[in-house]
OpenMM code with the backbone's topology and positions (N, CA, C; nanometers):
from openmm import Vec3, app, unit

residues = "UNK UNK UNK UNK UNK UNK UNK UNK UNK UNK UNK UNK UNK UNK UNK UNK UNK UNK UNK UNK UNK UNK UNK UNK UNK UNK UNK UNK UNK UNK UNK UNK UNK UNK UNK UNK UNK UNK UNK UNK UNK UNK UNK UNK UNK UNK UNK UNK UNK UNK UNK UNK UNK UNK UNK UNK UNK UNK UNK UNK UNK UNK UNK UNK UNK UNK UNK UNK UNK UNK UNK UNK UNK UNK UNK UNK UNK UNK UNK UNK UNK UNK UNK UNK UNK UNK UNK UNK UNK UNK UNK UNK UNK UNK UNK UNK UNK UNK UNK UNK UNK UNK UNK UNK UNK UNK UNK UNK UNK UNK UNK UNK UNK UNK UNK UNK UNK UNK UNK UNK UNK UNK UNK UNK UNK UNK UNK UNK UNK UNK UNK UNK UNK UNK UNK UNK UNK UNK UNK UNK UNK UNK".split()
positions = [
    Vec3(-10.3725, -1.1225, 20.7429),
    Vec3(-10.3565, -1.0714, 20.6080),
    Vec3(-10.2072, -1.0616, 20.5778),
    Vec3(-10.1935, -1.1425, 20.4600),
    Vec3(-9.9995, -1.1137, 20.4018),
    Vec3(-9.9600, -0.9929, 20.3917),
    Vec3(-9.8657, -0.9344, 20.3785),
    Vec3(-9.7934, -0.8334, 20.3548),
    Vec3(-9.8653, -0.7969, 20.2322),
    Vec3(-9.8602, -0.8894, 20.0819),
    Vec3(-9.8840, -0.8538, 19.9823),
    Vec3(-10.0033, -0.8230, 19.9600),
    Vec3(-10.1124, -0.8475, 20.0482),
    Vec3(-10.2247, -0.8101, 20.0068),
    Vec3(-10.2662, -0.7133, 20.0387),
    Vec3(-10.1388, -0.6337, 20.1656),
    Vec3(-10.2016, -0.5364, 20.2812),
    Vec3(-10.1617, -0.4323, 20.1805),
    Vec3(-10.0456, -0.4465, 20.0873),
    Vec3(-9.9829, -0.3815, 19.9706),
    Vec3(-10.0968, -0.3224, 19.9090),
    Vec3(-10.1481, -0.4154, 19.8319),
    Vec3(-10.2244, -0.3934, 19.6931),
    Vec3(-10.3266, -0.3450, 19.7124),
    Vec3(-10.3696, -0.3636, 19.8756),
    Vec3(-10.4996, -0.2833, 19.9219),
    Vec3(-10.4858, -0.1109, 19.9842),
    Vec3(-10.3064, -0.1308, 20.0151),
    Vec3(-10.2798, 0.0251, 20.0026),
    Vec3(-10.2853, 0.1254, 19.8572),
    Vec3(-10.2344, 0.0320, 19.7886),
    Vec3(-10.2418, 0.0823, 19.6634),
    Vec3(-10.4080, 0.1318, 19.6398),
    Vec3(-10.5019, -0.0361, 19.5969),
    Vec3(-10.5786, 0.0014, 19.5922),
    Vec3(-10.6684, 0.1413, 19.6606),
    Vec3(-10.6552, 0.2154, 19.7779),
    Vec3(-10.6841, 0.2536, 19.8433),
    Vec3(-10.7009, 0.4425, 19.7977),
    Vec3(-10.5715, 0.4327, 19.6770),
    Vec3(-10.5662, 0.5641, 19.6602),
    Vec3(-10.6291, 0.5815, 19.5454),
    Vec3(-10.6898, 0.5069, 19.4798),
    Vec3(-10.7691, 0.4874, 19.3366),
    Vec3(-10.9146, 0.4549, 19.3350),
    Vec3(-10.9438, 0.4033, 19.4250),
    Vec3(-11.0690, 0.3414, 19.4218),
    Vec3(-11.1460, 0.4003, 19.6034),
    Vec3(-11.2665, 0.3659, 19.6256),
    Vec3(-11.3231, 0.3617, 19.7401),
    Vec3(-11.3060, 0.2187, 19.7943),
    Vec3(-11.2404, 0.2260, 19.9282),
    Vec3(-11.2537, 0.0574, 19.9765),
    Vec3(-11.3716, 0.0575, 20.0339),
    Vec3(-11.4681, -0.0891, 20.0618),
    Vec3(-11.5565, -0.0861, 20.1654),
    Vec3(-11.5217, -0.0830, 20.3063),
    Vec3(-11.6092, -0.1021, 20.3920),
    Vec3(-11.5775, -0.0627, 20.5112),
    Vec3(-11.5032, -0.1982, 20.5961),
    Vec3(-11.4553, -0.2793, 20.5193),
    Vec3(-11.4025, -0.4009, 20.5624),
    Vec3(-11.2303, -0.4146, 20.5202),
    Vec3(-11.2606, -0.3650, 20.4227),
    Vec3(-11.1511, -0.3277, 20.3791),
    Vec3(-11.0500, -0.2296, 20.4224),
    Vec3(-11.1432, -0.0843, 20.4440),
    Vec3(-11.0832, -0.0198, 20.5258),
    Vec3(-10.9861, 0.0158, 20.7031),
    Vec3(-11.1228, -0.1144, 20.7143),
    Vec3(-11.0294, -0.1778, 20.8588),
    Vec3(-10.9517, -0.2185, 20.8312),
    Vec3(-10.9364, -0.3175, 20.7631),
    Vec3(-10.7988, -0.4036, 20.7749),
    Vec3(-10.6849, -0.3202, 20.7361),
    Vec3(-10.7040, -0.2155, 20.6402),
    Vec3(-10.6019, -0.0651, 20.5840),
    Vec3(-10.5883, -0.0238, 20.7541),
    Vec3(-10.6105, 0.0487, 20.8030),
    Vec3(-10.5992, 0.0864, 20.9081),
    Vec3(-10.5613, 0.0359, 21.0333),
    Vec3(-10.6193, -0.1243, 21.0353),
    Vec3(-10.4981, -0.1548, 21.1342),
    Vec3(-10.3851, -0.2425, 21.0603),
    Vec3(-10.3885, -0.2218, 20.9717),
    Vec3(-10.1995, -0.2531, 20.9109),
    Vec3(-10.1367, -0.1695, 20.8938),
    Vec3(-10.1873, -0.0205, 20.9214),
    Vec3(-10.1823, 0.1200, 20.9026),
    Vec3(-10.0651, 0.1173, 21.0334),
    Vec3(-10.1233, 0.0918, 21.1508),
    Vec3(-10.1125, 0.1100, 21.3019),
    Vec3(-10.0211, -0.0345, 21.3244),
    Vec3(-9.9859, -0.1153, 21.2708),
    Vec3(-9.9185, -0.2635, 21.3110),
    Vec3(-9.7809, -0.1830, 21.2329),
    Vec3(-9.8231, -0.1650, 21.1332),
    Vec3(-9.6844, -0.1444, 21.0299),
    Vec3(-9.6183, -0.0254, 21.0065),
    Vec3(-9.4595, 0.0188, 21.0440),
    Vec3(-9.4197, 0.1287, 21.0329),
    Vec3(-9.3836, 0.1117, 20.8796),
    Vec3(-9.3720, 0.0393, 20.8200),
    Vec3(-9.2896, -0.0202, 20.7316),
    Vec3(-9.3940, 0.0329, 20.5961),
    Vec3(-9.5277, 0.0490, 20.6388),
    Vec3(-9.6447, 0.0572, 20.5203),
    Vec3(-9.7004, 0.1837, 20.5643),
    Vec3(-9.6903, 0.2453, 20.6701),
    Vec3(-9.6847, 0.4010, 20.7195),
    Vec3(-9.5965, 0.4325, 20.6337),
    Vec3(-9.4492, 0.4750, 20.6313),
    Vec3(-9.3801, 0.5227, 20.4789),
    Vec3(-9.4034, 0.4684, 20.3709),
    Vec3(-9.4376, 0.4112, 20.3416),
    Vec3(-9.4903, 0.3575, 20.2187),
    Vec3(-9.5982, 0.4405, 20.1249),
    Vec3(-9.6726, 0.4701, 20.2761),
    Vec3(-9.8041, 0.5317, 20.2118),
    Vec3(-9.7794, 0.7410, 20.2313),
    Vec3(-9.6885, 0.6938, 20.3169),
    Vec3(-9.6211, 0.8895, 20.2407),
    Vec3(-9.5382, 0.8790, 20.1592),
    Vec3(-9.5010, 0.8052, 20.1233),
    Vec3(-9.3504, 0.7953, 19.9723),
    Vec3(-9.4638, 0.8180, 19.8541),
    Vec3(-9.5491, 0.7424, 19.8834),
    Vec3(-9.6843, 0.7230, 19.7858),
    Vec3(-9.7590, 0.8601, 19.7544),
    Vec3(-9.7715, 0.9499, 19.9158),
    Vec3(-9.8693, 1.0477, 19.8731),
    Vec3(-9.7279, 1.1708, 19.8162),
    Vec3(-9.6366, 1.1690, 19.8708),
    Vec3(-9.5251, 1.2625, 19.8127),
    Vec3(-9.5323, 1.2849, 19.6972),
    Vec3(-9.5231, 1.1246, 19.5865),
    Vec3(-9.5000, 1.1344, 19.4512),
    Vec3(-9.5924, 1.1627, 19.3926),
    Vec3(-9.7381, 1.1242, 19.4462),
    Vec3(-9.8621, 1.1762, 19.4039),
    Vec3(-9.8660, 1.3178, 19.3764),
    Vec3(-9.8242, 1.3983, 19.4593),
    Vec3(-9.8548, 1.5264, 19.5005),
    Vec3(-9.6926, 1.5711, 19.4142),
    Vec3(-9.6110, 1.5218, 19.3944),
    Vec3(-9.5081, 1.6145, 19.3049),
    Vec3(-9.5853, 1.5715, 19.1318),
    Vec3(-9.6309, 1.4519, 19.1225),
    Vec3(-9.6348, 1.4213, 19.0279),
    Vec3(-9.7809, 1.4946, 18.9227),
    Vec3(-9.8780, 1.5515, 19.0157),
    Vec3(-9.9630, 1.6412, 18.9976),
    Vec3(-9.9072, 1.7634, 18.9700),
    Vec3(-9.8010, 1.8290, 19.0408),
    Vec3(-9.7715, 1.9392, 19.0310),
    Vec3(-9.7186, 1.9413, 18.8429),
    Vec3(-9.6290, 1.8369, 18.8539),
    Vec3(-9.5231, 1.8238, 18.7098),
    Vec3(-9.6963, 1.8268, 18.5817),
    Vec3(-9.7296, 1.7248, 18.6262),
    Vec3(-9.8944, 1.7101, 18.4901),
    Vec3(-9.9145, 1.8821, 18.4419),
    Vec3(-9.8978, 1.9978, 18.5706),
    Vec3(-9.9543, 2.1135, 18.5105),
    Vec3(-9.8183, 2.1588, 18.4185),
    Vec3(-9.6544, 2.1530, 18.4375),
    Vec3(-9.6130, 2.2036, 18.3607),
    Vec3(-9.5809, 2.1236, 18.2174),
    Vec3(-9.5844, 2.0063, 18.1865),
    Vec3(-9.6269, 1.9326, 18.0616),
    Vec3(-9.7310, 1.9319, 18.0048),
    Vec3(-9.7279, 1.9876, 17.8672),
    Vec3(-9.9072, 2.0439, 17.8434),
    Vec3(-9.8337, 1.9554, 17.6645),
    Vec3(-9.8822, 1.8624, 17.5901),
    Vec3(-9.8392, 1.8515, 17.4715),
    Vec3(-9.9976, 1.9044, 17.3810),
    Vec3(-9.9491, 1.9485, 17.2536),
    Vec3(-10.0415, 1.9942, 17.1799),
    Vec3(-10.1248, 1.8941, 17.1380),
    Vec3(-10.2138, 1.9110, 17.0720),
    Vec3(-10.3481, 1.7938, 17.0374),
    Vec3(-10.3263, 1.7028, 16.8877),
    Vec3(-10.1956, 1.7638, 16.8377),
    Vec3(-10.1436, 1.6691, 16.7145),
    Vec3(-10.0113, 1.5774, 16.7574),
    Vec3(-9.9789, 1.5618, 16.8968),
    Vec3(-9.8868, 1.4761, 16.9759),
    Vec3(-9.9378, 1.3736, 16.9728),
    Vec3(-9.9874, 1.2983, 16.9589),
    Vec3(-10.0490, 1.1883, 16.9875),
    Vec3(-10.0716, 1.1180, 16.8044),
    Vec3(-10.0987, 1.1677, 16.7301),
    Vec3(-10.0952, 1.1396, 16.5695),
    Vec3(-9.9369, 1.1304, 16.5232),
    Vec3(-9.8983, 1.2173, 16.5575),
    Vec3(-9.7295, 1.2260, 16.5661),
    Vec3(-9.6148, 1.0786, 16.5912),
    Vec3(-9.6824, 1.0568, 16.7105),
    Vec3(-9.6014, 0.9337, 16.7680),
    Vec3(-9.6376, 0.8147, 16.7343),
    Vec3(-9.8006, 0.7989, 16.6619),
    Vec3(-9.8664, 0.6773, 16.6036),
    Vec3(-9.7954, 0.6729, 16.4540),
    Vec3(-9.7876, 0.7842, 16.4100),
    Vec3(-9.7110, 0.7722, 16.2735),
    Vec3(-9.5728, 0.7413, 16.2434),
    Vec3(-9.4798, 0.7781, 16.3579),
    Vec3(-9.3699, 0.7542, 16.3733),
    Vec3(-9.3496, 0.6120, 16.3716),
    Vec3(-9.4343, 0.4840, 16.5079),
    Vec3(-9.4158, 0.3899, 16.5411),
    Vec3(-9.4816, 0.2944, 16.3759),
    Vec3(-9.5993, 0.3820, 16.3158),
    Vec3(-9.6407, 0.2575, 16.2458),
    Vec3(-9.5198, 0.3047, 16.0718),
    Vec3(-9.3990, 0.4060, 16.0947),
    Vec3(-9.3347, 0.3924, 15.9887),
    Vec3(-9.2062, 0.3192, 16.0330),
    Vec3(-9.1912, 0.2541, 16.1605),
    Vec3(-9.0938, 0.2224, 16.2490),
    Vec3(-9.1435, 0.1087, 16.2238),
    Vec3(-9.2900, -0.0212, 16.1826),
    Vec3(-9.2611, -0.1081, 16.1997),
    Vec3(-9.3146, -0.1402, 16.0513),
    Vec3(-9.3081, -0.0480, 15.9390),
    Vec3(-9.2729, -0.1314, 15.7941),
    Vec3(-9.1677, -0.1445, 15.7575),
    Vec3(-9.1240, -0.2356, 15.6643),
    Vec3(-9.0054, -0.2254, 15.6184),
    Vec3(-8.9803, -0.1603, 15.5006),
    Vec3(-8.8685, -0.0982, 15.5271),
    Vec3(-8.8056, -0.0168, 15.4159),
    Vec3(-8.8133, -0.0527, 15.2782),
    Vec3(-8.8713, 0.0024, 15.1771),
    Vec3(-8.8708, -0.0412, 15.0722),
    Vec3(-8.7523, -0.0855, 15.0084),
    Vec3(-8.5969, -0.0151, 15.0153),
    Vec3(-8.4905, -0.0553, 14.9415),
    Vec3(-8.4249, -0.1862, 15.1154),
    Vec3(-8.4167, -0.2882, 15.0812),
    Vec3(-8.3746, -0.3861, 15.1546),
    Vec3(-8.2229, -0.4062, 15.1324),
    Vec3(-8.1332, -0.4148, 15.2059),
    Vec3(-8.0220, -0.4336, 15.2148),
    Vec3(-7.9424, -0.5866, 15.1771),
    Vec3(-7.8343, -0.5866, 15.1211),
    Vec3(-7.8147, -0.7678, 15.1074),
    Vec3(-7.8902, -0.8373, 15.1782),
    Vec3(-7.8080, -0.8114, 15.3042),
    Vec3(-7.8035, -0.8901, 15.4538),
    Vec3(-7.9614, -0.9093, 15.4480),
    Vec3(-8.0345, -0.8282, 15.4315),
    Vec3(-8.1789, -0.8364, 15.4528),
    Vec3(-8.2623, -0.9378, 15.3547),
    Vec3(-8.1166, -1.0142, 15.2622),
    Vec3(-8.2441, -1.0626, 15.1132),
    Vec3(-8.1849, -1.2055, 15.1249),
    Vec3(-8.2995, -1.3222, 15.1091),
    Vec3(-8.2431, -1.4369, 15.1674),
    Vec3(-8.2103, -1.5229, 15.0469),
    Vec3(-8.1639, -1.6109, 15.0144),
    Vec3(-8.1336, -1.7132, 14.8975),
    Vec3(-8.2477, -1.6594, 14.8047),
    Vec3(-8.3441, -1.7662, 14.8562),
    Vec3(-8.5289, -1.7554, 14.7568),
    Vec3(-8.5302, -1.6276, 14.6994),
    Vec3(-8.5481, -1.5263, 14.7924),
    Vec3(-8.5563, -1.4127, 14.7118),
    Vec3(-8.4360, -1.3820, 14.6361),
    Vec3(-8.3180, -1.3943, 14.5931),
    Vec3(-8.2051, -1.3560, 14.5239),
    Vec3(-8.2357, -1.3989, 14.4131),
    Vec3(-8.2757, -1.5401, 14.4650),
    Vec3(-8.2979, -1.6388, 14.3089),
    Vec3(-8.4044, -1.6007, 14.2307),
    Vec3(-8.5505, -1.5186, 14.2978),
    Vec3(-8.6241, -1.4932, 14.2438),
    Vec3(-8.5660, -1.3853, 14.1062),
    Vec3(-8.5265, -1.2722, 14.2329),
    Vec3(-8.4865, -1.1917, 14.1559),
    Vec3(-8.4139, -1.1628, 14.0603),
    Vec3(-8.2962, -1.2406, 14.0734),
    Vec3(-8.2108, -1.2959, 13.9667),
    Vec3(-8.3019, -1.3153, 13.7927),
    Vec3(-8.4102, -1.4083, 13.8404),
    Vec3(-8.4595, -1.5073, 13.7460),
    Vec3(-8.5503, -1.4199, 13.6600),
    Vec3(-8.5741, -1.2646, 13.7040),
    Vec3(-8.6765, -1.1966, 13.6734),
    Vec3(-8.5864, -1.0944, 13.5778),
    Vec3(-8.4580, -1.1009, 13.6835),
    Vec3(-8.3717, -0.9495, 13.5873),
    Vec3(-8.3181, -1.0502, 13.4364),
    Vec3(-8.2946, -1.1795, 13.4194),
    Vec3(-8.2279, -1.2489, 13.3174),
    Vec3(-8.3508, -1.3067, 13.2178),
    Vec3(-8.4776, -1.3337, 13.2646),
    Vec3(-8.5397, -1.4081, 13.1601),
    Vec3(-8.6141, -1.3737, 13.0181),
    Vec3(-8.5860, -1.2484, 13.0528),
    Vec3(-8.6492, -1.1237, 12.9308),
    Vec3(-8.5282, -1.1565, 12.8357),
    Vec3(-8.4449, -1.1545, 12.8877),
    Vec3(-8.3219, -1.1364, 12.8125),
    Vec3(-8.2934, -1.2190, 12.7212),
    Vec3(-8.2940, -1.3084, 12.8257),
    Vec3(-8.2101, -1.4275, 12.7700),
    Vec3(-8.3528, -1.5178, 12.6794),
    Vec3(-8.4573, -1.5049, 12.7102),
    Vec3(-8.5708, -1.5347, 12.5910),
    Vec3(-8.5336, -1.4739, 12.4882),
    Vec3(-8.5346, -1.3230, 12.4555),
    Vec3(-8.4742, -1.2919, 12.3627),
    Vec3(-8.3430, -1.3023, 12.2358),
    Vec3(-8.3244, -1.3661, 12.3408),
    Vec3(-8.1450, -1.4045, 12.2772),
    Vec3(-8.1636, -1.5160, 12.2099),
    Vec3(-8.2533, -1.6043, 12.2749),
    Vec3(-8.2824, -1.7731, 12.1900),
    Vec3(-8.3833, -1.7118, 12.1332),
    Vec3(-8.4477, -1.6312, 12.1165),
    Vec3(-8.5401, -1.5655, 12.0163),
    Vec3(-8.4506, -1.5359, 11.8784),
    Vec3(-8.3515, -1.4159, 11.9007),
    Vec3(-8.2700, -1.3752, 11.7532),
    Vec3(-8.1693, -1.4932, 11.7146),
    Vec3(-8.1253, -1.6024, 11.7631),
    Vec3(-8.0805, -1.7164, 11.7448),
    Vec3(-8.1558, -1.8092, 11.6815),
    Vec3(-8.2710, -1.8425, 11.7019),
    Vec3(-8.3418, -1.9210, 11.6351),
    Vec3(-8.3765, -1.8765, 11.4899),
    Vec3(-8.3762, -1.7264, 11.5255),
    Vec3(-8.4468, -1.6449, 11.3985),
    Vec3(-8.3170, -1.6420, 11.2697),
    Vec3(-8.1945, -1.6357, 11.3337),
    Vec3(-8.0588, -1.6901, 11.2819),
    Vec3(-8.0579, -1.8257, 11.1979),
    Vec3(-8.0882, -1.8944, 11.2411),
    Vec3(-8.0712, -2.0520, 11.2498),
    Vec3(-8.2196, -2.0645, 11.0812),
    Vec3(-8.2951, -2.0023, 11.1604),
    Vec3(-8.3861, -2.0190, 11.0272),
    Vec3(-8.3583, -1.9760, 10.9024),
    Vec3(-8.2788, -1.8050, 10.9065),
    Vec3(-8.2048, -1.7584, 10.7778),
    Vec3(-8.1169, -1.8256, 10.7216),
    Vec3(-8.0367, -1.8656, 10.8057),
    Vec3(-7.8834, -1.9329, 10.7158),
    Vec3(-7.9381, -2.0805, 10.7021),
    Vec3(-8.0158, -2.1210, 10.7778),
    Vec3(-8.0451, -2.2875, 10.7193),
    Vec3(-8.1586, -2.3304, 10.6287),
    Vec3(-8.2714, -2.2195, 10.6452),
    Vec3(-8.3707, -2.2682, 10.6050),
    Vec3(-8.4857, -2.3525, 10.6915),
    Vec3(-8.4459, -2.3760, 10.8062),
    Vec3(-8.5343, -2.4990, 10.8642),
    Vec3(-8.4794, -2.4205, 11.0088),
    Vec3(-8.5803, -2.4893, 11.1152),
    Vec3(-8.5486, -2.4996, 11.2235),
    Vec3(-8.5276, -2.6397, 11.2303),
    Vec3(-8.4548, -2.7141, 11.2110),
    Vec3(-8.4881, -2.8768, 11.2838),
    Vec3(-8.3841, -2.9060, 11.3935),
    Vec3(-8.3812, -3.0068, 11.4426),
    Vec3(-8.2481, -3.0254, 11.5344),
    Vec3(-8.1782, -3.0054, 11.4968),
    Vec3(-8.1313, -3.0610, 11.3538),
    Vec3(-7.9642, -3.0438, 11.2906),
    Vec3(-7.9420, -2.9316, 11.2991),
    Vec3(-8.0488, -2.8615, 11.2440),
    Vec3(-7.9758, -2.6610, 11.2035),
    Vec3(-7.9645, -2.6499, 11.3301),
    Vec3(-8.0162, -2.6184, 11.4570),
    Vec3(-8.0573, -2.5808, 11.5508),
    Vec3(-7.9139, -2.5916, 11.6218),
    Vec3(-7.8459, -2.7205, 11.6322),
    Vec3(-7.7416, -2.7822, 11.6833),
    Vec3(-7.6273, -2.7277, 11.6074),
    Vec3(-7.6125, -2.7187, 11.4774),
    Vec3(-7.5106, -2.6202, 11.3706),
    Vec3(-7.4674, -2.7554, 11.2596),
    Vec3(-7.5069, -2.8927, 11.3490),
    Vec3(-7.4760, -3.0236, 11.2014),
    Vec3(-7.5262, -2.9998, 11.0725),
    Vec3(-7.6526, -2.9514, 11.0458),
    Vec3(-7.7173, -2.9679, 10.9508),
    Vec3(-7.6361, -2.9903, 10.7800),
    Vec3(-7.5736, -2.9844, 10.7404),
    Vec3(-7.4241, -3.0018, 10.6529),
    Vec3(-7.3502, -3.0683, 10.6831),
    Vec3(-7.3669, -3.1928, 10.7890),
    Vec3(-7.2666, -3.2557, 10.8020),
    Vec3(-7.3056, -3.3857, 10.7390),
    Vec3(-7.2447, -3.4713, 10.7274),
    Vec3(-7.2503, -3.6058, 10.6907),
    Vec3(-7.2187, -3.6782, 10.8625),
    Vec3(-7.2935, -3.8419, 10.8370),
    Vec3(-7.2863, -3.8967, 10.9588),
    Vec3(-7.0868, -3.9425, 10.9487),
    Vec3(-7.0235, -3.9445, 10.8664),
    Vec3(-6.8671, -3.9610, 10.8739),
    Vec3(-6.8327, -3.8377, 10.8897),
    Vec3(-6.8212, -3.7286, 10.8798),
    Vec3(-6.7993, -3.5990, 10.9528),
    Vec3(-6.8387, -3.6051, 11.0691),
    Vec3(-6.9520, -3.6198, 11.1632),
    Vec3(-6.9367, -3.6050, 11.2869),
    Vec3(-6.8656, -3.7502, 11.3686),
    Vec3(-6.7998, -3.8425, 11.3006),
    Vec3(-6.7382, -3.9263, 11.3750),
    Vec3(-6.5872, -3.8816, 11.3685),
    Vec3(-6.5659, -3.8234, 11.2912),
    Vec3(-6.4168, -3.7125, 11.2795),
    Vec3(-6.3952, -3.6152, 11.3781),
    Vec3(-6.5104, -3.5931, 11.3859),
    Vec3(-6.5318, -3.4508, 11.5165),
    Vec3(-6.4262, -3.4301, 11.6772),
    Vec3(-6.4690, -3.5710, 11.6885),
    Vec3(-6.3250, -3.6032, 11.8259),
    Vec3(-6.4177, -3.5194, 11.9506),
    Vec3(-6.4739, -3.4899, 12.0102),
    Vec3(-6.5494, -3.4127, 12.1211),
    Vec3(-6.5473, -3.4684, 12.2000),
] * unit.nanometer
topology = app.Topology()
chain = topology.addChain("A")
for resn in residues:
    res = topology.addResidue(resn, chain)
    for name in ("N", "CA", "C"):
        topology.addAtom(name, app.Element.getBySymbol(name[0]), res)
């Protein structure tokens, strides 16, 4: 039997019932090995301090709701997002959302412009020619 298995069957040993096949082989690796003799008092030491410590840690019965609420506000994200946190796409979105009210509006009272002082919406008014002659806009120079 490897070392590692003589391990895992010491381990096993303090958790579970071994069978009686098992237990031999615990016992004479028990008696071959000084090396798994301390092993298995380092083992019962911490057992036995670590029982003692369980009685003076006592947490109340809303500890456990506590730390689930903590972790599941630990893995949403923050509603106000930081630059660093906002990538192109979203800038542009956002951008496109804070300006388009606006700026609809604006070619809204412009058009509504364009209809008072000209009378018409057509291209010409729209563009500001509408009064021009085709030899006026070759004067223009642009």
């Amino acid at each position: 039997m490897n070392k590692e298995s003589t391990y895992n069957l010491l381990l096993k040993s303090f958790d579970e019932s071994l069978t009686k096949a098992e237990q031999l082989q615990l016992e004479k690796a028990l008696n071959d090995s000084e090396e798994l003799r301390s092993e298995k008092e380092k083992f019962l030491k911490m057992r036995a301090m670590l029982s003692n410590q369980q009685e003076a840690y006592h947490f109340n019965s809303s500890f456990e709701g506590q730390v689930m609420a903590k972790i599941r506000a630990e893995k949403m994200p923050s509603k106000k997002a930081s630059h660093a946190d906002i990538d192109f796409i979203t800038a542009l979105a956002l951008s496109f959302q804070r300006l388009a009210v606006p700026s609809f509006a604006l070619i809204c009272v412009m058009l509504v412009y364009v209809y008072l002082t000209a009378d018409t919406l057509s291209l010409q008014a729209i563009m500001g020619i509408s009064d021009m002659s085709p030899e006026d806009l070759m004067l223009l120079n642009i």
